[in-house]
Short mmCIF file of the C-alpha atoms (twelve columns), coordinates in Angstrom:
data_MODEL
# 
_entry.id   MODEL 
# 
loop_
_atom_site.group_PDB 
_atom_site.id 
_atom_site.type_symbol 
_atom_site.label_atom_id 
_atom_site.label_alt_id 
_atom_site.label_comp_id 
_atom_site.label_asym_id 
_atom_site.label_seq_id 
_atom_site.Cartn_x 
_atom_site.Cartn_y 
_atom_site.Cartn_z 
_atom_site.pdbx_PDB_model_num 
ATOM 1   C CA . UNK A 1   26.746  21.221  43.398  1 
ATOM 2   C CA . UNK A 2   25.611  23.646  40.783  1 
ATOM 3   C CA . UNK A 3   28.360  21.838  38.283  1 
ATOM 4   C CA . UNK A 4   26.370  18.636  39.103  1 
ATOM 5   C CA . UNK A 5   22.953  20.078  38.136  1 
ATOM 6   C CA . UNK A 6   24.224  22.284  35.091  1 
ATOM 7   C CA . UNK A 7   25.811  18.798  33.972  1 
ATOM 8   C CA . UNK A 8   22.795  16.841  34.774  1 
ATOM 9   C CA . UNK A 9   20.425  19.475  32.620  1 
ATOM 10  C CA . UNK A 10  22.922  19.108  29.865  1 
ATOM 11  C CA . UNK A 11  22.978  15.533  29.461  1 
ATOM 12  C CA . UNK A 12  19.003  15.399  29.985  1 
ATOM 13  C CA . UNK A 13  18.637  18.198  27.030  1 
ATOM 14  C CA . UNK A 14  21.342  15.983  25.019  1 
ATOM 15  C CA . UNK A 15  19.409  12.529  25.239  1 
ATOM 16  C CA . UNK A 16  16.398  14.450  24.559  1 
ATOM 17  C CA . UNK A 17  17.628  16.343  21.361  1 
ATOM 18  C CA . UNK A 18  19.287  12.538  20.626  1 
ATOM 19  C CA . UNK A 19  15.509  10.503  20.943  1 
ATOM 20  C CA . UNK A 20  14.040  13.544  19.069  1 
ATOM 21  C CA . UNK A 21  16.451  12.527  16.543  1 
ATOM 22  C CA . UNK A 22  14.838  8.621   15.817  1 
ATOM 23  C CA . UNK A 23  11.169  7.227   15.253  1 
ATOM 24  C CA . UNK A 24  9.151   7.027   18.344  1 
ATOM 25  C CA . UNK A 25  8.285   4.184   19.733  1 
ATOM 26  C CA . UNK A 26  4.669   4.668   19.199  1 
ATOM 27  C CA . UNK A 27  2.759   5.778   16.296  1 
ATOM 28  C CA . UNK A 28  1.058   9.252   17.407  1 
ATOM 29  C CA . UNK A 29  -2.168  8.997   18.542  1 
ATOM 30  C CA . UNK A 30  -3.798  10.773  16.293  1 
ATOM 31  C CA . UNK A 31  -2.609  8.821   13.119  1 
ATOM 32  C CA . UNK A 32  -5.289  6.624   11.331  1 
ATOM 33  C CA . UNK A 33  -6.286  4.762   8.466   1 
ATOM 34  C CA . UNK A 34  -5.101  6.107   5.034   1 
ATOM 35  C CA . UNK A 35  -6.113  5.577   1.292   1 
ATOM 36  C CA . UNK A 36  -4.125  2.953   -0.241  1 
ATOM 37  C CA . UNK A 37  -5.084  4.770   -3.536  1 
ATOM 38  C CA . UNK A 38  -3.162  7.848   -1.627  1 
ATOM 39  C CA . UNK A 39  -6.354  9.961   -2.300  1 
ATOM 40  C CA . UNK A 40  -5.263  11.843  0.981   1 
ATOM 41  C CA . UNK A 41  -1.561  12.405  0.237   1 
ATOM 42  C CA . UNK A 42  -0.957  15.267  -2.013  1 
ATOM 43  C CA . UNK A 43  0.872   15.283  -5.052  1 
ATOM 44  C CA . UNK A 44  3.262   18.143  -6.306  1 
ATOM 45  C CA . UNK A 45  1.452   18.281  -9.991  1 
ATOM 46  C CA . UNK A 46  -1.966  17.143  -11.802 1 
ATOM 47  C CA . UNK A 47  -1.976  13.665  -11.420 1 
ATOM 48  C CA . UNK A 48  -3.615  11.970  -14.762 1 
ATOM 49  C CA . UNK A 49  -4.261  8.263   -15.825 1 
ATOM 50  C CA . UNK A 50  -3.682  6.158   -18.765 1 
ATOM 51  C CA . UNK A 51  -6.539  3.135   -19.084 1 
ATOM 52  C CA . UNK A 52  -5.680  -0.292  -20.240 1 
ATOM 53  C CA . UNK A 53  -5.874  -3.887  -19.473 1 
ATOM 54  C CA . UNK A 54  -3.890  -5.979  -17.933 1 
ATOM 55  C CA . UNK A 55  -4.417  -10.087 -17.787 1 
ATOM 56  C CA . UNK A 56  -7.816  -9.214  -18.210 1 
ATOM 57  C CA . UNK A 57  -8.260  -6.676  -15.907 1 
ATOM 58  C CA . UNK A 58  -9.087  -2.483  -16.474 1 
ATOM 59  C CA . UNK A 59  -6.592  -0.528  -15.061 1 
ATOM 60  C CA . UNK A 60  -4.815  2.397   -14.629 1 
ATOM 61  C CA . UNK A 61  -1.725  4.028   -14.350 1 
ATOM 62  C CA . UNK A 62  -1.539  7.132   -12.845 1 
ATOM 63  C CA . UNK A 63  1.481   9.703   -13.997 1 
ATOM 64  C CA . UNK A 64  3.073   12.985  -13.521 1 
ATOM 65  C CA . UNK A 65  4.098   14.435  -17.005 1 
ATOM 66  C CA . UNK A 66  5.425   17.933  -15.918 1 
ATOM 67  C CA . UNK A 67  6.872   20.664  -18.389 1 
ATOM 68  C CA . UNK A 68  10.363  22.505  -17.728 1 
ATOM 69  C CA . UNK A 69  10.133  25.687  -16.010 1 
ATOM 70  C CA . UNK A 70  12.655  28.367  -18.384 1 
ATOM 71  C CA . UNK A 71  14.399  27.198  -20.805 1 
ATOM 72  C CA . UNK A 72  13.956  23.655  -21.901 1 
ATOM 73  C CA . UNK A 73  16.382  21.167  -23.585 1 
ATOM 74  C CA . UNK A 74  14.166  19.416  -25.361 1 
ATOM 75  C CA . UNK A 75  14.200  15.774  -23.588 1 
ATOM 76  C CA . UNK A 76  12.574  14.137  -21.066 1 
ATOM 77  C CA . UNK A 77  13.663  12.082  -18.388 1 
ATOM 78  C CA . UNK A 78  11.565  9.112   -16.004 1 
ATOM 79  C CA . UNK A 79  11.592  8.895   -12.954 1 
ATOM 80  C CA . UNK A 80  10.952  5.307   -12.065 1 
ATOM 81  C CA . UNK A 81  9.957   5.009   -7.771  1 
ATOM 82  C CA . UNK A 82  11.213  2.276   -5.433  1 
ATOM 83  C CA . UNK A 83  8.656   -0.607  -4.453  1 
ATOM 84  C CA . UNK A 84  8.501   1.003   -0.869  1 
ATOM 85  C CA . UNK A 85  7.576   4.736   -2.628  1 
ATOM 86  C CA . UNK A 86  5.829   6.276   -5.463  1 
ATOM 87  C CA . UNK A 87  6.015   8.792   -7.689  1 
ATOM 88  C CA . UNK A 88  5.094   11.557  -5.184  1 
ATOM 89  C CA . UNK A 89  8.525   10.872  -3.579  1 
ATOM 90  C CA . UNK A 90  9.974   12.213  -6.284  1 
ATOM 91  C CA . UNK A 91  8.927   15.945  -5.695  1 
ATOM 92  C CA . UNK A 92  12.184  17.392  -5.151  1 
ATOM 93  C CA . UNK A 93  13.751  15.896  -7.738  1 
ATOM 94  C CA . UNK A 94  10.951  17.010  -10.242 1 
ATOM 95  C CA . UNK A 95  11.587  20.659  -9.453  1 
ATOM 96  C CA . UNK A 96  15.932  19.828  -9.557  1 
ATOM 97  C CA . UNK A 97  15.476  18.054  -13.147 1 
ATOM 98  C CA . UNK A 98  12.429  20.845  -14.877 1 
ATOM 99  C CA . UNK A 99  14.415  23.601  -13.625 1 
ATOM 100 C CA . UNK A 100 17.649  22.473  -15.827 1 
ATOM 101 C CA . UNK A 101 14.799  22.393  -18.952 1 
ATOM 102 C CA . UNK A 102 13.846  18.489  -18.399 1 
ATOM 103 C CA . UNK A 103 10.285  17.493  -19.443 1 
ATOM 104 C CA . UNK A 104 10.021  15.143  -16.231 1 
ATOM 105 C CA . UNK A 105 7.294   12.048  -16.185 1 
ATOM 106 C CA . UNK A 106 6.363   10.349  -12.993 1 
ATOM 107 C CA . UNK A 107 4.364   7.384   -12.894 1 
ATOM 108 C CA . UNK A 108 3.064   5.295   -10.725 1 
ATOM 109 C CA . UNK A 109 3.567   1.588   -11.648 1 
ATOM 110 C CA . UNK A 110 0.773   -0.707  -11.374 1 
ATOM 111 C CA . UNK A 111 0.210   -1.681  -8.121  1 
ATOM 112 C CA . UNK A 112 1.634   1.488   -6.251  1 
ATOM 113 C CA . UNK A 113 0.552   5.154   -5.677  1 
ATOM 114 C CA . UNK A 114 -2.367  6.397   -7.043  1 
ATOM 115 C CA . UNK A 115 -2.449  3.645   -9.907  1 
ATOM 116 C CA . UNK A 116 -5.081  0.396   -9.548  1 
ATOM 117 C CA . UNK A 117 -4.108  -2.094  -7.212  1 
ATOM 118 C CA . UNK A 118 -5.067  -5.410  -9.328  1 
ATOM 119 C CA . UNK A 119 -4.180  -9.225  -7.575  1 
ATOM 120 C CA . UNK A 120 -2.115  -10.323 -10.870 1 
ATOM 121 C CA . UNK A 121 0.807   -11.841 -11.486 1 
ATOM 122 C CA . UNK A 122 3.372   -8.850  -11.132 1 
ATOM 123 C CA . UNK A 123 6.969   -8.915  -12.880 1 
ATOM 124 C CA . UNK A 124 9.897   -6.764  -13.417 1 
ATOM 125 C CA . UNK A 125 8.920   -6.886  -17.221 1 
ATOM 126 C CA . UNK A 126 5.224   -6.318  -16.382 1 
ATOM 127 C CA . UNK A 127 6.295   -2.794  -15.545 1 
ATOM 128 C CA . UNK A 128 9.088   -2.089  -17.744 1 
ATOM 129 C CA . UNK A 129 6.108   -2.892  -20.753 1 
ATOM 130 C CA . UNK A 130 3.923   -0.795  -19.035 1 
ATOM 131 C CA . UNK A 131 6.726   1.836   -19.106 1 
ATOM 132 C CA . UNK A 132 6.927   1.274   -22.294 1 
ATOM 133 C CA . UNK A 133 3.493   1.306   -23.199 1 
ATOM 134 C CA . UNK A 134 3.068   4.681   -21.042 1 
ATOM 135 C CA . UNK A 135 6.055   6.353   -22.797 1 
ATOM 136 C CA . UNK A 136 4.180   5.494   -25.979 1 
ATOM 137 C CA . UNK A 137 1.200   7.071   -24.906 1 
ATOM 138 C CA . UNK A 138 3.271   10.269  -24.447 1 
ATOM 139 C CA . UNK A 139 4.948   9.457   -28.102 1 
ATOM 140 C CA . UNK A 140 8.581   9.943   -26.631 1 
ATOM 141 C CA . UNK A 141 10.542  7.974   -28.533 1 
ATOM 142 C CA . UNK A 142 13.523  8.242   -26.518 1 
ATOM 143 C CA . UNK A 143 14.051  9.372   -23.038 1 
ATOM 144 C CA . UNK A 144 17.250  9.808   -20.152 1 
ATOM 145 C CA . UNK A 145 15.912  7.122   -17.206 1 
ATOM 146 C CA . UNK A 146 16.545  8.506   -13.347 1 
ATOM 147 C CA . UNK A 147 15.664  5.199   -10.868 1 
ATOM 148 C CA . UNK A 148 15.394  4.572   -7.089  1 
ATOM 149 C CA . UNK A 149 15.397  1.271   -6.003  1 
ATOM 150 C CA . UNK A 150 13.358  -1.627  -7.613  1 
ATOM 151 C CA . UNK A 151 13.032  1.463   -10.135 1 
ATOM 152 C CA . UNK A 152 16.370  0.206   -11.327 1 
ATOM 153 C CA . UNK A 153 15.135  -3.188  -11.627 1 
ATOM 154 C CA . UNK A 154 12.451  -2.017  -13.968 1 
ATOM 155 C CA . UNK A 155 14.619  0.339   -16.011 1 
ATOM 156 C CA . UNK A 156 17.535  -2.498  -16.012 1 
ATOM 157 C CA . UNK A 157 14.810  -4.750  -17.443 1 
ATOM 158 C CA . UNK A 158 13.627  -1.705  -19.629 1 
ATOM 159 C CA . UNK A 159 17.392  -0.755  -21.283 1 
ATOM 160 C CA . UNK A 160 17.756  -4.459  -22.009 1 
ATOM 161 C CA . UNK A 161 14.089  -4.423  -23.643 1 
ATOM 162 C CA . UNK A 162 14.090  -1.616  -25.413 1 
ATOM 163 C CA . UNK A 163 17.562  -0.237  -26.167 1 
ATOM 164 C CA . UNK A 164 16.507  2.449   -28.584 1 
ATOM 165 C CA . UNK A 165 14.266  4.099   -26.063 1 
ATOM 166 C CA . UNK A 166 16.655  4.892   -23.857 1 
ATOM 167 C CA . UNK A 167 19.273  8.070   -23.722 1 
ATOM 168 C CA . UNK A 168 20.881  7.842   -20.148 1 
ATOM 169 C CA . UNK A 169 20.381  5.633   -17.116 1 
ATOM 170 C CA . UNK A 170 21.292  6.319   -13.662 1 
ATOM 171 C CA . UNK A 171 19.972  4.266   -10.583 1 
ATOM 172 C CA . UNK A 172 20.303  5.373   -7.053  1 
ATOM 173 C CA . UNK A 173 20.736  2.468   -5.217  1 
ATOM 174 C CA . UNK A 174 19.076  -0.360  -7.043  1 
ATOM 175 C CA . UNK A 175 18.366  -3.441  -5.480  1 
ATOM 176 C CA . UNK A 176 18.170  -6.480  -6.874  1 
ATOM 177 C CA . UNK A 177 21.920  -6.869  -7.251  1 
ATOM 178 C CA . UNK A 178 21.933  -10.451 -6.706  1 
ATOM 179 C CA . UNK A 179 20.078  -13.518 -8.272  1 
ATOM 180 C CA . UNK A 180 18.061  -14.090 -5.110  1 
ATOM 181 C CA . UNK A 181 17.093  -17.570 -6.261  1 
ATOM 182 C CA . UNK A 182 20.671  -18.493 -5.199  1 
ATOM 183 C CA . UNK A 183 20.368  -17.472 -1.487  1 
ATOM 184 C CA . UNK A 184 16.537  -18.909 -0.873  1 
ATOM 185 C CA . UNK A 185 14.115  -21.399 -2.030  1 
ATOM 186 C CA . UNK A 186 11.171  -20.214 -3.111  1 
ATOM 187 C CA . UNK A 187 8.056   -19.287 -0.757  1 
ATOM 188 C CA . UNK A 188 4.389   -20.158 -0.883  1 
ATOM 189 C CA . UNK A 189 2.637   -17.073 -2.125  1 
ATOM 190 C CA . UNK A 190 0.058   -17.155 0.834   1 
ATOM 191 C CA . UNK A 191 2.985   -17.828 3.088   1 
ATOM 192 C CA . UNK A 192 4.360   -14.197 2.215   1 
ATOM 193 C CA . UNK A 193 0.774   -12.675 2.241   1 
ATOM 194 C CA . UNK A 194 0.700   -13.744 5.679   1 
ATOM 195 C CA . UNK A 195 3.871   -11.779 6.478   1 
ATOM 196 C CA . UNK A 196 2.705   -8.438  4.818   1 
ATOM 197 C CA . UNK A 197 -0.824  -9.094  6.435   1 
ATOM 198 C CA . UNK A 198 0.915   -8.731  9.869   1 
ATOM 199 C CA . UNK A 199 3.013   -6.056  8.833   1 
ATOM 200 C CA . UNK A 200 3.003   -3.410  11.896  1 
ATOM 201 C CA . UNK A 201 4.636   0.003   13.049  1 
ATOM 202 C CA . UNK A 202 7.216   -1.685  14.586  1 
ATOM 203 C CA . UNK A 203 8.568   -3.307  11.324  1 
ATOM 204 C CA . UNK A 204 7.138   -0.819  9.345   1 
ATOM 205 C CA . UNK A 205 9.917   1.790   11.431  1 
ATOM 206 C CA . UNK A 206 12.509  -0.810  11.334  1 
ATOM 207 C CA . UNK A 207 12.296  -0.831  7.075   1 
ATOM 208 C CA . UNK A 208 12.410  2.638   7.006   1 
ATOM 209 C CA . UNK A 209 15.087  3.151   9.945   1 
ATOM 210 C CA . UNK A 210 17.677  0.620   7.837   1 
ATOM 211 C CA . UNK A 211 17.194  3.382   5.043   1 
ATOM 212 C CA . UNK A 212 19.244  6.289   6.495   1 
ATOM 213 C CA . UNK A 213 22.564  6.918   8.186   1 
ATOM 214 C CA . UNK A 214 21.107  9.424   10.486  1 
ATOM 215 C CA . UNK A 215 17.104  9.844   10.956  1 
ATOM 216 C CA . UNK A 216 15.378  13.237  10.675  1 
ATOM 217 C CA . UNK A 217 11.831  13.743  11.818  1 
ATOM 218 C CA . UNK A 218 10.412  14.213  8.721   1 
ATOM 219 C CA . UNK A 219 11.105  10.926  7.230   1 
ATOM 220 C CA . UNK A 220 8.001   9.587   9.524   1 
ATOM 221 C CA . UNK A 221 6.082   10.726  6.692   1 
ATOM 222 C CA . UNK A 222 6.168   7.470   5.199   1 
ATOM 223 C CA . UNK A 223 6.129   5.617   8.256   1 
ATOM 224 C CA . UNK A 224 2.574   7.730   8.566   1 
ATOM 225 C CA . UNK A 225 1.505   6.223   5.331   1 
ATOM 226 C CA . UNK A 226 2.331   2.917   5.707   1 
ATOM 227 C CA . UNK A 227 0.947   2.313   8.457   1 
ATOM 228 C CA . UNK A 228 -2.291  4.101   7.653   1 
ATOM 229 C CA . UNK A 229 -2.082  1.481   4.895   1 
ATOM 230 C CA . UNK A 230 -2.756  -1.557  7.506   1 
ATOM 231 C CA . UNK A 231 -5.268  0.590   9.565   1 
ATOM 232 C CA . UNK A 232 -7.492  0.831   6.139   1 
ATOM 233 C CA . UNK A 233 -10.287 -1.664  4.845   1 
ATOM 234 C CA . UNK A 234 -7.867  -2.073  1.945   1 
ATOM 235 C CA . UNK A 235 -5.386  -3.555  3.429   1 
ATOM 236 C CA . UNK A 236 -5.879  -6.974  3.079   1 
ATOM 237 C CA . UNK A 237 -5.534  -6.084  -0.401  1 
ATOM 238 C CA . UNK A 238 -2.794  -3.772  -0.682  1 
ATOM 239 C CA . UNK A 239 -1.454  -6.922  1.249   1 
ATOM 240 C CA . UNK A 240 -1.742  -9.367  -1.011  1 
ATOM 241 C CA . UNK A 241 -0.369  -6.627  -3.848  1 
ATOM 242 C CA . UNK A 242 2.718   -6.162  -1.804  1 
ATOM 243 C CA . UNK A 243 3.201   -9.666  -1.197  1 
ATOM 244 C CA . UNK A 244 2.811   -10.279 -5.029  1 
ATOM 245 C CA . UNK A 245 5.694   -7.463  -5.520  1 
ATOM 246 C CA . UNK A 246 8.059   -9.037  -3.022  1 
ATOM 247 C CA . UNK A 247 7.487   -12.351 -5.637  1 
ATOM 248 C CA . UNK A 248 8.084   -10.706 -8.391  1 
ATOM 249 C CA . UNK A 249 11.440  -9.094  -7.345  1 
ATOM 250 C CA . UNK A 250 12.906  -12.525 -6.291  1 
ATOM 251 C CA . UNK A 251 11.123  -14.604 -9.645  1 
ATOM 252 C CA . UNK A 252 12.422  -12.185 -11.908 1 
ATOM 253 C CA . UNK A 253 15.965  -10.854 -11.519 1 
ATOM 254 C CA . UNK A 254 17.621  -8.484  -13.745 1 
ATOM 255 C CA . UNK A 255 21.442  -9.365  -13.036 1 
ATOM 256 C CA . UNK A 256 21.611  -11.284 -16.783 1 
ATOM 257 C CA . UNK A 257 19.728  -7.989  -18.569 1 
ATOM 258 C CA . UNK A 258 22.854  -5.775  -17.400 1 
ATOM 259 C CA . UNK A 259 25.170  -7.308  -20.447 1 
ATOM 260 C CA . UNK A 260 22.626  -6.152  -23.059 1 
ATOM 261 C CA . UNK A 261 22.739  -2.678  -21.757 1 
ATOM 262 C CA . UNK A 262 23.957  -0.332  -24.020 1 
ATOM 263 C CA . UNK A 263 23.110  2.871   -22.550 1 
ATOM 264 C CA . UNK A 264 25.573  5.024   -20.872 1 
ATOM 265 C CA . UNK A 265 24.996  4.404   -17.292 1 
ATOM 266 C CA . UNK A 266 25.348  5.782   -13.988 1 
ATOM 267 C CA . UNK A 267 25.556  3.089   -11.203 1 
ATOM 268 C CA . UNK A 268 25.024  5.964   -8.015  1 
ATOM 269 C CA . UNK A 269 24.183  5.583   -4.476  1 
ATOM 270 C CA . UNK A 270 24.906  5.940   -0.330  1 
ATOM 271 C CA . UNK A 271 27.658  3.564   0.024   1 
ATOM 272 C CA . UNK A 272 26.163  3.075   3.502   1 
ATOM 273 C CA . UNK A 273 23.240  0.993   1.938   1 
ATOM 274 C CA . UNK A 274 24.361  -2.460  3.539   1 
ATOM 275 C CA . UNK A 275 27.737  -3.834  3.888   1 
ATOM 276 C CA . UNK A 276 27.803  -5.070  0.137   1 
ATOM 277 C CA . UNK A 277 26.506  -2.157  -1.720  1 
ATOM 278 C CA . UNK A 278 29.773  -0.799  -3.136  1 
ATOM 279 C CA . UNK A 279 30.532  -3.893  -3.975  1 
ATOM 280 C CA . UNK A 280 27.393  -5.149  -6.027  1 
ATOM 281 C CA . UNK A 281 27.268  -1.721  -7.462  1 
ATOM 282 C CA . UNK A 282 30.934  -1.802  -8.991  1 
ATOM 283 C CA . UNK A 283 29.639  -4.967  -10.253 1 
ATOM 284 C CA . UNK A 284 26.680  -3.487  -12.036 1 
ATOM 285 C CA . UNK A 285 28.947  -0.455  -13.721 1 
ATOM 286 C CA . UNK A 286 31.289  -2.992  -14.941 1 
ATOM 287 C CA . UNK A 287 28.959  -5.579  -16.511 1 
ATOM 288 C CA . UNK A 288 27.045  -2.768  -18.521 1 
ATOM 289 C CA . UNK A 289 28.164  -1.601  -21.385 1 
ATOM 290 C CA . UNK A 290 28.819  1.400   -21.107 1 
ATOM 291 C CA . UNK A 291 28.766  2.154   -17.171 1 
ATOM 292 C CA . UNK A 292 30.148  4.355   -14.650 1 
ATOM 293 C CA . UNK A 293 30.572  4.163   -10.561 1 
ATOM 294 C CA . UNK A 294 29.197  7.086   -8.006  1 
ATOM 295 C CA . UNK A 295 29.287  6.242   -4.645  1 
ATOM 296 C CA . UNK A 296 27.898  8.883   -1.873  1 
ATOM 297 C CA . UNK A 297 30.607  8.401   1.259   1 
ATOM 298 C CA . UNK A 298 28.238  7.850   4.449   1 
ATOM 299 C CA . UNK A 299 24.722  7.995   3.390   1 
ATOM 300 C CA . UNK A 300 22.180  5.035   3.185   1 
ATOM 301 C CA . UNK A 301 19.528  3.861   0.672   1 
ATOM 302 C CA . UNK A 302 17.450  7.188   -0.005  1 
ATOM 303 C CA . UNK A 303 20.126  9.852   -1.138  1 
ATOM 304 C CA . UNK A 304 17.993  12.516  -2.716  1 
ATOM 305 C CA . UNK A 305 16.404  12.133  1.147   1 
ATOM 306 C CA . UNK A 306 19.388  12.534  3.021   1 
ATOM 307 C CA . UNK A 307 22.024  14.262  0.804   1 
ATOM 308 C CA . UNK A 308 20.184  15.900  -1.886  1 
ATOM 309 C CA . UNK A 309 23.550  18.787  -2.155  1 
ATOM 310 C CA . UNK A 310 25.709  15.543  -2.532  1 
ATOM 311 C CA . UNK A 311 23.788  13.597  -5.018  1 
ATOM 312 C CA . UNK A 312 21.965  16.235  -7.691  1 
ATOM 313 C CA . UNK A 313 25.389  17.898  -9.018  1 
ATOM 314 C CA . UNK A 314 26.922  14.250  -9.895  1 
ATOM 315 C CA . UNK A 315 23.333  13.140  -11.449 1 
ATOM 316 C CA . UNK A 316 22.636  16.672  -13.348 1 
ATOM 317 C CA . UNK A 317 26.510  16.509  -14.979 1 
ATOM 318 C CA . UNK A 318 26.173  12.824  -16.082 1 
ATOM 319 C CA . UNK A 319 22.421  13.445  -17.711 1 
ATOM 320 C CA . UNK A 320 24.348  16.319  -19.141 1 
ATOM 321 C CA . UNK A 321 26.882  13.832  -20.982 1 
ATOM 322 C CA . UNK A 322 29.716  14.442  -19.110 1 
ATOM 323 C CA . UNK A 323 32.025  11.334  -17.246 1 
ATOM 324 C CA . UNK A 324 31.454  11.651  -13.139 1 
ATOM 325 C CA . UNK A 325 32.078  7.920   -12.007 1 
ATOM 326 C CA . UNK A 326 34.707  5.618   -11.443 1 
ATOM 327 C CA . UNK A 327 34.465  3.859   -15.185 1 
ATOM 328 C CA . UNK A 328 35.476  -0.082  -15.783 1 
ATOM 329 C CA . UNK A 329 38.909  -0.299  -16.869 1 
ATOM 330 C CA . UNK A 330 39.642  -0.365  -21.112 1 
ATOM 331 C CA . UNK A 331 36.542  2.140   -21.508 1 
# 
């Protein structure tokens, strides 16, 4: 009898540590709206803006430009944010790249973070010229590129652009690795305004589940801002923005701009990051110019999340010049 119960406690404290372990059901109770401007969401360093206008329109761009801590090397490096993140998401790797003497800038691309959330018609060379132009306001001439996500759109877009501005490139898992216009036909805008207008914590948890090969508690920190998002008076807005995004990245692949690259370039990711990601990402090394493979055994689409000790020591070596990929055959 007391095996039964000892067993019994152990396989209730087991399912509990287990559900601990993945989002709950529920958002907490005491989450509510948040700023879609991310006024409420701190940032690790002064947060300033560049003015301009775009299609008519005043805006601005907010950015991070953050000196080296020690001794510096004398470049700079981007770090270019996923459309699901911004550039506060890059805080750890800000204090990984100063620390090794980077001068590290962070924006926030139009339409995300703490940058103006205009209804425009958004493309992936919309933000690699406002990149461009912010890079210009800095007068760096030449910068090392570090991407997440639809960051490696806009860099791949960027490289292609301008060629002379750019030292090294390495994207953690990019998307965009496909010509979407060969898979679908092309959706009404208000049809996919519709879709982010609905957007709830269920799917919001879902996107953000798919991410990572095993969930830890405190990746509901961005399941706590997006869904503050749709509990705001802005969200119809920040709606329509995101909806205008999603259009963007299927009008405007960057597939043909990888030929043009010339940039050494590190293709790195979670291999975990849907069936076809090692794959499309061997691809992507291979079509570059100059490009090289990294692929993270077991780990999903946010690496410096989830296995920061397995991605940094790769990404620091390569931005360093040495060879730490798989590299196409003949090079």
């Amino acid at each position: 009898m007391h095996i039964i119960i000892l067993t019994t406690a152990l396989s209730l404290a087991l399912a509990t540590v287990a559900s601990a372990q993945e989002p709950p059901p529920a958002p907490p109770a005491d989450w509510g709206p948040m700023s879609i401007n991310l006024e409420d969401v701190p940032y690790p360093h002064p947060v300033s803006f560049m003015s301009f206008t775009l299609e008519g329109q005043d805006v601005r761009m907010a950015f991070m430009d953050v000196a080296p801590s020690g001794n510096t090397t004398g470049k700079s490096v981007i770090l270019l944010h996923g459309m699901n993140f911004f550039g506060e998401a890059w805080t750890d790797t800000i204090e990984v790249l100063r620390k090794e003497g980077y001068r590290v800038v962070v924006p926030d691309q139009i339409g995300y973070g703490r940058s103006s959330k205009p209804i425009l018609h958004y493309s992936i060379s919309t933000h690699a010229a406002n990149t461009k132009r912010l890079l210009d306001h800095l007068k760096i001439a030449t910068t090392d590129i570090v991407t997440h996500s639809m960051g490696g759109m806009v860099a791949s877009r960027f490289a292609a652009s301008y060629p002379d501005a750019v030292g090294s490139l390495a994207m953690i898992n990019q998307i965009g690795l496909t010509d979407a216009r060969a898979a679908r036909p092309w959706r009404d805008t208000a049809e996919v305004y519709k879709g982010a207008l609905a957007r709830d914590y269920a799917e919001i948890v879902k996107g953000m589940r798919a991410y990572y090969v095993n969930w830890k508690p405190e990746y509901m920190k961005y399941v706590k801002i997006h869904y503050g998002w749709t509990k705001s008076g802005d969200w119809p807005r920040m709606a329509m923005v995101r909806a205008l995004q999603q259009q963007a990245i299927y009008a405007d692949p960057v597939v043909y701009d990888w030929p043009r690259i010339k940039a050494r370039t590190l293709v790195i990711g979670g291999e975990k990051d849907g069936p076809n990601f090692p794959e499309q990402a061997r691809r992507v090394a291979e079509t570059v110019q100059n490009g090289q493979l990294y692929l993270i055994p077991s780990i999903g689409h946010n690496p410096q999340f989830e296995a920061p000790d397995k991605l940094y020591p790769p990404l620091l070596r390569f931005l360093k010049g040495e060879d730490v990929g798989v590299k196409k055959s003949g090079t």
